[in-house]
N, C-alpha and C positions, 0 to 999 in steps of 0.2 A: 260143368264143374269137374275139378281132376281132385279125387279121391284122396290121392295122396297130399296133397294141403288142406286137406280137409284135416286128416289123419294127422300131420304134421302140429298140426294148429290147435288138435283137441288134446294131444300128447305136450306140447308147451304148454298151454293152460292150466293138465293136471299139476305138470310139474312146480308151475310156479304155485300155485294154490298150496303146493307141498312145501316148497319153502317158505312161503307165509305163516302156514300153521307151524312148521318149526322154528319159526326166528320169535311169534308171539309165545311159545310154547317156554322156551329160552329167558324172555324177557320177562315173561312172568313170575319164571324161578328167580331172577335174578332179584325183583322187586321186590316177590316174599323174604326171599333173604336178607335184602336191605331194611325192611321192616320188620322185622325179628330183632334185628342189629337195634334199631333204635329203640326198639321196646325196651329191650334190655340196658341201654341209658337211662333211659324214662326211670325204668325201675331204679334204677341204682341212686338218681336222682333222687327219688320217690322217698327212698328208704333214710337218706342221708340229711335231706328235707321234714323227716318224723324226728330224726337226734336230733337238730340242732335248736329245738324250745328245750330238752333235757337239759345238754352242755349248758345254754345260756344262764339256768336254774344254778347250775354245777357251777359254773364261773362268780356267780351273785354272791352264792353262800360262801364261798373261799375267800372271794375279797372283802366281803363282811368279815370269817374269822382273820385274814390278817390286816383288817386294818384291829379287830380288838384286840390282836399282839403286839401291833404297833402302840395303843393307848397305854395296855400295861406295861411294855418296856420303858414310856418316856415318862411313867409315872414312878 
């Protein structure tokens, strides 16, 4: 056996093993950050999802007072 492919051969394996762990290293950051990004959708969803039984309340009572403006006006 000749040493030097041996040597050759364990020195590409480290390196690749090296890019490996850096490209999953990479990608991983990449995905916590696209899941962060949604979260904070989710949330805003979340929140705008809570208002909108308030407003619907909000919108009820108003058209109930103008339609009793309407009654007294055509009265």
């Amino acid at each position: 056996m000749d040493w030097t492919s041996i040597i050759v051969a364990v020195v590409t394996g480290g390196l690749a093993f090296l890019g490996v762990l850096v490209s999953n290293r990479k990608t991983g950051a990449l995905i916590a950050y696209r899941l962060q990004q949604l979260e904070a959708k989710v949330d805003k969803h979340n929140h705008f999802a809570e208002r909108m039984p308030v407003i619907e309340e909000q919108i009820k009572a108003a058209n109930h007072r103008i339609e009793d403006l309407e009654r007294r006006v055509d009265t």
